[in-house]
N, C-alpha and C positions, 0 to 999 in steps of 0.2 A: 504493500500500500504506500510506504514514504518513499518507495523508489516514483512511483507511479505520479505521487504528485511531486518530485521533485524534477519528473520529464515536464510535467504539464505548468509548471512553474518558468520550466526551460524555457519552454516554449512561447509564453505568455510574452518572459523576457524579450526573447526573439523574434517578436513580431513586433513587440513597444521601440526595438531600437531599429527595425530593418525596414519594417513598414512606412516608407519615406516616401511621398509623393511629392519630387522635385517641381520648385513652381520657375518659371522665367525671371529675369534679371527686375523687369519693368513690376509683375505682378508681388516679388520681393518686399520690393520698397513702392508701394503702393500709398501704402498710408503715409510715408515718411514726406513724401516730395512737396515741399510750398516750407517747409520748416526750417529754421535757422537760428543758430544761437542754442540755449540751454534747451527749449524746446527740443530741435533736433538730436542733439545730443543725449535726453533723456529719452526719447523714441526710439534711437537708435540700440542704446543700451537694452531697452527693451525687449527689441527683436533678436538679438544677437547672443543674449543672455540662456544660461540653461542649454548649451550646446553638447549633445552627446560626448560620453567621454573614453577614452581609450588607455589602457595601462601602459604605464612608462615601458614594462617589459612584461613578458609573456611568452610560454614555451608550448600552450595551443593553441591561442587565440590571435587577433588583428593586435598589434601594439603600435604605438607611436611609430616606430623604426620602420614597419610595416606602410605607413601611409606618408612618411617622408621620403621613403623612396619613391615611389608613386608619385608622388607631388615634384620632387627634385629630379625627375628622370631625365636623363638626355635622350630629346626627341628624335634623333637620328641613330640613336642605339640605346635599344632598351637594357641595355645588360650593363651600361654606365648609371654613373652618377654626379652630377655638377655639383661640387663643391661650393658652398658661399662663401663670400670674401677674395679667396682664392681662384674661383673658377675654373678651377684645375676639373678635369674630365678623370673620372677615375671608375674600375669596379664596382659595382653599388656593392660588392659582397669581404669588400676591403675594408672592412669592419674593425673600430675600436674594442676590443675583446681583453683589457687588461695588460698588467704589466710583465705578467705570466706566460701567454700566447707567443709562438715562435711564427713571427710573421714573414720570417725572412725564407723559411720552410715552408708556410701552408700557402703564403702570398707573393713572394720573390719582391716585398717590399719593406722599408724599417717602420718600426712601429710607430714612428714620428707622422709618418707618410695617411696612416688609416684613420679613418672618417669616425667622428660621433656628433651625438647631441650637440647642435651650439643653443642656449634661449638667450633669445634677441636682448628680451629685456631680463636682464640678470635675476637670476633665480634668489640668488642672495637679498634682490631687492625688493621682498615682500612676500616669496613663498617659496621658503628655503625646503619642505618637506614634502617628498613623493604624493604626498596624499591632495595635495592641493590643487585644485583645478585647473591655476592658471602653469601649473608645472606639468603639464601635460596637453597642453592647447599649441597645437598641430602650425594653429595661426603664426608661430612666432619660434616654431622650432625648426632649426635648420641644419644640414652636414655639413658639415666644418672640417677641414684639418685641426687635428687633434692638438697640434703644435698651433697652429691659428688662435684656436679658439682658446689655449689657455694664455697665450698671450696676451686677449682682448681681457681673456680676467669678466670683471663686472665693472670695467671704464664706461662712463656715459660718453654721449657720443656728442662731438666735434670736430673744431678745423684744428688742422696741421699738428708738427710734433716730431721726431724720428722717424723716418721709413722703415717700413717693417722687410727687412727684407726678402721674405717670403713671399712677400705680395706688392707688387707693382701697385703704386699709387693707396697704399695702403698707410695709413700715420697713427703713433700713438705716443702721449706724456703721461705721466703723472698720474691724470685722471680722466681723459680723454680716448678716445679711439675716432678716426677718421676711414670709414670703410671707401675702397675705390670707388669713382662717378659713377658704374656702372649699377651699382646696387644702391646708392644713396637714397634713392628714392623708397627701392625697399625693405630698407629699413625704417624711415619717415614711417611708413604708410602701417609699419607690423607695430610700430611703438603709438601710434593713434588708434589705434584697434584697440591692443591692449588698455589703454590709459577711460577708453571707453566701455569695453568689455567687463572691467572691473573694478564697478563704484560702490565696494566695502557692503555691499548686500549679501543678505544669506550666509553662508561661510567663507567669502572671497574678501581678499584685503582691497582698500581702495585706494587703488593706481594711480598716482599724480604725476604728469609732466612740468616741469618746472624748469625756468629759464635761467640754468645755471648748472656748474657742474660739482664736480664732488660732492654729489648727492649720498646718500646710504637710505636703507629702509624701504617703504614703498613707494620711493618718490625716483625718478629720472629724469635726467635731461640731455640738453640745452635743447628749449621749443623752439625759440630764433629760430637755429642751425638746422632741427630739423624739417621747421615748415620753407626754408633754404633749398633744403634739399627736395625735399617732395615738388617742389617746380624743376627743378636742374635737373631731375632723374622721370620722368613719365612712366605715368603705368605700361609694361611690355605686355607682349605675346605669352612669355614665361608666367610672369605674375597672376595673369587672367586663367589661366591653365591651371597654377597650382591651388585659387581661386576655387576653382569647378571642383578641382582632386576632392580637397579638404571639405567643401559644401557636400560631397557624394558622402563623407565619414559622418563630419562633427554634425551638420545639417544647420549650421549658421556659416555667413560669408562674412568678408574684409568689406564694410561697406565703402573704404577709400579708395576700393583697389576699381570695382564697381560705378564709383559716383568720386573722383575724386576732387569736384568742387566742393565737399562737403567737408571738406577740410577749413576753407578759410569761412566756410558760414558756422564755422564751431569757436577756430580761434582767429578768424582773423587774416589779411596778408601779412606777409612778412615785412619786417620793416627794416630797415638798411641802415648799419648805423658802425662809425667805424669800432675795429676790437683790436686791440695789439693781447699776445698771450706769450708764457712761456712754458719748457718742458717743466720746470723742474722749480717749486718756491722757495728754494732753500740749498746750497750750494754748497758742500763743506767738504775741506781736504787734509781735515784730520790734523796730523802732526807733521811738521814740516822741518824740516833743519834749517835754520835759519844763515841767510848771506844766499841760500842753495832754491834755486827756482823749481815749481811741484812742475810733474808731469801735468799736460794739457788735461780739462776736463771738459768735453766736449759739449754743446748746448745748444737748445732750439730755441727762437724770436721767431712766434708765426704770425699774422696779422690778417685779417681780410677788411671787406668794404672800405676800406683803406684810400684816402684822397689826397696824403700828404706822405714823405718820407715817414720810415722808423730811425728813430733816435738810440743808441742804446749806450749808457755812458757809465763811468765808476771811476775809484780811485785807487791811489797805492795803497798797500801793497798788492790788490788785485789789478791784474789786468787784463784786457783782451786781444786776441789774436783773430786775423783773418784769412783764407784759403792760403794756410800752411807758411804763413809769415808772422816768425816768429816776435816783432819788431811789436814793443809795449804800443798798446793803442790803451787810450780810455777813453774816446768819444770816437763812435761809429754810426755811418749811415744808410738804411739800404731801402732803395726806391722802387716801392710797388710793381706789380705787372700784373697790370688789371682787376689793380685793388688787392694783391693777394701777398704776401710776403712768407716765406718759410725757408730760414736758415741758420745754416749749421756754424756756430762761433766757438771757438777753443777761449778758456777761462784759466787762468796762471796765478799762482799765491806766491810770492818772493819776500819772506817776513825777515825782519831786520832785527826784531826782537823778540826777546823769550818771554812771552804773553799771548792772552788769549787776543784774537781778531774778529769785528764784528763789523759789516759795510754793506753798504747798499748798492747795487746794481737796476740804475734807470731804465725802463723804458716806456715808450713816448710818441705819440702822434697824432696832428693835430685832429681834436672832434673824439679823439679815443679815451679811455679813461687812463692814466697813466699805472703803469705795474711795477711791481718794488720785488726784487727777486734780493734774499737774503745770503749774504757771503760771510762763509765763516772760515777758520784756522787757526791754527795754533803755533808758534815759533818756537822750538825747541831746541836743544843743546846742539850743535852741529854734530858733538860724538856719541849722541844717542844711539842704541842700538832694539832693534824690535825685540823682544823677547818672546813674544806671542800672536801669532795674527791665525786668528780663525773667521776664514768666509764661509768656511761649511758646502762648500764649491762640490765638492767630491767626495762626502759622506762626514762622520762625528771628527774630524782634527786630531784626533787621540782624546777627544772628552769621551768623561764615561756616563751611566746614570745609576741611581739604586734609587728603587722604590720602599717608601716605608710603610707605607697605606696605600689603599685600592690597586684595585687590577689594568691602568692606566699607565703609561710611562714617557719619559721623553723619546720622540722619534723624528729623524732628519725627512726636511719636506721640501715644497718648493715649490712657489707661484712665477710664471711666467719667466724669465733668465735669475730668478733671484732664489739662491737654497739658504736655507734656517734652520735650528732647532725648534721642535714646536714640544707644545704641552697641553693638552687637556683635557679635566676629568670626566665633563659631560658623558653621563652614562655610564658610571663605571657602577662599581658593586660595591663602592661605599666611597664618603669622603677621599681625595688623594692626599699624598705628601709626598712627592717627588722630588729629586736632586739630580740638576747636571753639574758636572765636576769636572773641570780643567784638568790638563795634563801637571803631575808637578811642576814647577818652577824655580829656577833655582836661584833669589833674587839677592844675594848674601854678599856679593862686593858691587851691587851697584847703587848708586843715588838717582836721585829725582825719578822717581820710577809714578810714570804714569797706567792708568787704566779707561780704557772707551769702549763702549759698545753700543748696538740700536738694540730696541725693539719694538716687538706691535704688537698688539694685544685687541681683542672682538668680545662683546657679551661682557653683564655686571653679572659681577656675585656680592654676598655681603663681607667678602673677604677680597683684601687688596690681590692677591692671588700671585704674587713674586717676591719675594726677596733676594738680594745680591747679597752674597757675604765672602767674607775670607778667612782663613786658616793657618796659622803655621803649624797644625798640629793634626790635622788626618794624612790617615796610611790608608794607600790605594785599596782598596775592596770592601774595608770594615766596613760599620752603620756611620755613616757621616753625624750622627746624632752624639756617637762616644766623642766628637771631638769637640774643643770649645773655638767660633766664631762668632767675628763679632762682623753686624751688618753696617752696608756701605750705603751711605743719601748719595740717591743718583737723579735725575730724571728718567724716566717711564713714560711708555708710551699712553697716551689718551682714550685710545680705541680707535674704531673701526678700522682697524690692520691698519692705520696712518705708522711708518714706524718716526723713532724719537730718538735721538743722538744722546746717551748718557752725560755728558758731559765730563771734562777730564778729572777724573778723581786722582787724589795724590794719595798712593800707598806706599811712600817710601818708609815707613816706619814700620814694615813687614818685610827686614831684609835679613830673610833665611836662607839656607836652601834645601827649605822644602815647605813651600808656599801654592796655594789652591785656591781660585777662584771657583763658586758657585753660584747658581740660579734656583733658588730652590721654591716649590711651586706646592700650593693649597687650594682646595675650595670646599665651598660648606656641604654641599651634598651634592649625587649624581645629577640631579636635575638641571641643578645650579651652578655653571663651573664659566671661568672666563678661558678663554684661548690664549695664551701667550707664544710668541717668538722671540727670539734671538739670536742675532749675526754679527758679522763684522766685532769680535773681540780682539783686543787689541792691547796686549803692553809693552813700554816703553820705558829704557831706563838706562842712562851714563854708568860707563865702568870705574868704579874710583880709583883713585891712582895712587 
């Protein structure tokens, strides 16, 4: 009998989701048409809302990956698949399958190379968990190179910045991403979907577009740049296509892709107004030996709607350099081409003295708001010598960990070209209390012995959830708890994985040799735990004589 009704249940299902009587484009948006402003906007949501839904994954059924293929297929071979961003034509069966899969065996390609999931509008930014609707809406997920898409991270999207070199006409800073002209449009038109699709009703968070960048949460942007783009990029033949694909699944459509006046009768045209930007708001080369000029730090000045030169200006001891001349500039000017500016400047720290450095780097043009990018350094002893530098480039440096509590620990990670130690206890099997532990040190005949690191840290707990400390008194493997440490006042990062320069601590009154730097990591319960990283360690310190 509960097999019986659970056929006839099947079934029921399988009629409520398959039983779809496709209407035409016009018949669609029927009711919608004469509407503009928040009206349209609340109509629109209306119709589009409540969209059949499909599992992220699935090993009987149709899944997402299922109907991106479908949607992304290359019309002249079905056995392909168009990459976004990239463009690249590839296998649709070149599939991202973990770190585990010998791709170079089953696919004759590196695992860099294989295709997954890209979501347009960052999953982090409003529904970070599987279960969530908009983490599985067809609308806005695309195949990606794998190396692509972690790249782009969860940058909102804008102009100019480094070339990605993977992708011609592809740009990213800081907090930005600039996809190439060819797609600009669709992405405008996936992230107006979204921002309307889901206005905080029912169990979905509500999506804001907002005209700025380094957003977090459920908000994204820059709307300027993308109502920009949604004119410079026209709905294609592709778009319209994948359109139908998606309408045949979810059984709602892109109404911009559809009607894409419907754009400026929501927000408006765009309005033109000039913008200077840079990669990077804060520019720091660490420790320097003074009299001894740092190796170049490379940097982007991008600008559009631009009607006047960029200015870009600073002082001693920073200076800038131009295409590979190395001759001190500190006022530079570079003049528009078609309103557009995006270039690449070399930044030099030449300190004179053994203190810390703190300057400003201008720029400027006219009608634009003017930007203040921060220069920092340090002048140190000319016979300094590094004692320690961990970038964590190529796995733990010789740092080790020991777990005291929960079943959580520290493990080497890495977003986009950047590797870290990470930490955190979310979801562990009770409270953590975790230790990373520096290689010994052997710091016994030297002076001025400095210490720097960054890090980043995501999510509150009601615990600060890090402390730095040092040691002259633990033995490699013990419980780091038999020894006694005393902790370090540093700066820490603020959150949202922004990382944060420690600033230089003076540990010269720790001169052993056998000295340990630590990170040691808490949080109040599984549920509750903050994320920490840390990279870039660093110490320094004169040989006495």
């Amino acid at each position: 009998m509960k097999k019986i009704l659970l056929i006839v249940c099947f079934l029921i299902f399988f009629q409520t989701v398959h039983a779809f009587t496709p209407v035409t484009v016009e018949e669609y948006y029927e009711s919608i048409i004469g509407l503009e402003g928040d009206p349209l906007r609340a109509a629109l949501h209306n119709l589009i809302k409540g969209h059949v839904m499909y599992p992220y994954f699935s090993d009987s059924g149709i899944a997402t990956r299922d109907i991106i293929i479908e949607a992304d297929i290359d019309l002249m071979n079905h056995e392909n698949i168009i990459l976004f961003y990239s463009g690249r034509i590839q296998d649709k069966d070149f599939q991202d399958h973990g770190d585990n899969f010998d791709y170079t065996n089953e696919y004759d390609i590196p695992h860099e190379d294989a295709w997954n999931r890209e979501h347009v509008w960052a999953k982090s930014h409003g529904f970070p968990d599987m279960a969530d609707t908009a983490y599985t809406d067809v609308h806005h997920l695309r195949p990606a190179d794998r190396t692509v898409n972690g790249a782009r991270g969860n940058r909102d999207f804008d102009w100019g910045g480094f070339e990605l070199e993977e992708v011609e006409g592809c740009y990213y800073d800081y907090d930005s991403w600039e996809p190439p002209d060819r797609v600009k449009g669709d992405v405008a038109r996936m992230m107006f979907y979204m921002a309307v699709r889901y206005e905080g009703d029912g169990n979905t968070y509500d999506l804001e577009l907002l005209d700025k960048t380094g957003t977090y949460g459920p908000k994204f942007g820059k709307l300027s740049t993308l109502l920009q783009w949604h004119i410079l990029d026209p709905v294609d033949k592709r778009e319209r296509h994948r359109n139908e694909v998606i309408y045949s699944y979810q059984h709602n459509r892109n109404p911009f892709i559809d009607h894409p006046e419907f754009v400026s009768l929501i927000w408006g045209e765009p309005e033109s107004h000039p913008v200077v930007n840079y990669s990077e708001p804060t520019i720091r080369f660490g420790n320097q030996r003074i009299g001894q000029g740092s190796e170049p730090l490379i940097f982007v000045v991008s600008g559009y709607d631009l009607i006047e030169d960029v200015t870009i200006s600073t002082s001693s001891p920073f200076f800038i350099s131009y295409k590979n001349d190395e001759s001190p500039i500190y006022n530079l000017q570079f003049q528009p081409r078609d309103g557009f500016v995006n270039e690449k400047i070399s930044i030099y720290f030449k300190p004179d003295k053994k203190i810390v450095y703190e300057d400003t780097l201008f720029i400027s043009s006219e009608g634009a708001e003017t930007k203040y990018v921060i220069l920092k350094g340090h002048g140190i002893d000319p016979l300094a010598q590094t004692l320690l530098s961990s970038s964590f480039e190529d796995g733990w440096d010789g740092w080790s960990s020991y777990s005291e509590a929960g079943n959580k620990n520290w493990y080497h990670s890495s977003y986009g070209d950047r590797h870290f130690m990470k930490m955190s206890g979310y979801k562990g099997d009770e409270p953590c209390e975790d230790w990373l532990i520096s290689p010994d040190l052997d710091l016994y005949n030297y002076r001025d012995i400095i210490l720097s690191f960054e890090t980043a840290k995501n999510y509150e707990d009601l615990y600060p959830g890090l402390e730095v400390l040092i040691s002259t008194q633990y033995l490699d493997g013990i419980n780091p708890e038999k020894a006694d440490w005393v902790v370090l006042k540093c700066a820490l990062s603020n959150g949202h994985y922004v990382w944060k320069y420690s600033g230089y601590l003076d540990i010269s009154n720790f001169t052993d040799n056998n000295v340990n730097i630590a990170f040691k990591y808490t949080n109040s319960s599984p549920n509750k735990a903050t994320s920490w990283e840390v990279d870039d360690v660093e110490v320094i310190g004169v040989l006495k004589e």
